[in-house]
Residue, then its C-alpha position, 0 to 999 in steps of 0.5 A: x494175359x489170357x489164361x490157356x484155354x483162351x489161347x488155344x481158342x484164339x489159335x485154333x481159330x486162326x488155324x481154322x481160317x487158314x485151313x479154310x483158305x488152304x481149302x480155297x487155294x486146292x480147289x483153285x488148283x484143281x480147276x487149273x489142272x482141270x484147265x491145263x489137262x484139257x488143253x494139252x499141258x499134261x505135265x504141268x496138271x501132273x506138278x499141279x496134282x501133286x501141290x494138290x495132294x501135298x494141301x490135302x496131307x497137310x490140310x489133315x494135320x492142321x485138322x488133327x492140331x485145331x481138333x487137339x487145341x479145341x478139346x483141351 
């Protein structure tokens, strides 16, 4: 069994990933909306900005975790 600084590791890694796809996800969001608000779908971009924004808080934590799992 791997000792404890091999796990954190190993998670902080695959948290890494995920964080990278959460990037990913956002700014293909953001040119939807880009998209929606040019043509006229205004409240659709305004739902799609809040999802955004959700990503970015949570795209913090899961920094704050890696950040925390990568020291100890």
């Amino acid at each position: 069994m791997p000792d404890n600084s091999e796990t954190n590791i190993a998670t902080a890694d695959a948290l890494t990933l995920l964080l990278h796809n959460q990037h990913a996800i956002c700014a293909a969001i953001e040119e939807v909306t880009k998209w929606l608000s040019e043509n006229g779908v205004g409240g659709v971009a305004a739902n799609a900005i809040t999802a955004m924004e959700t990503l970015d808080r949570n795209a913090g934590v899961i920094t704050d975790a890696i950040m925390r799992l990568r020291q100890s």
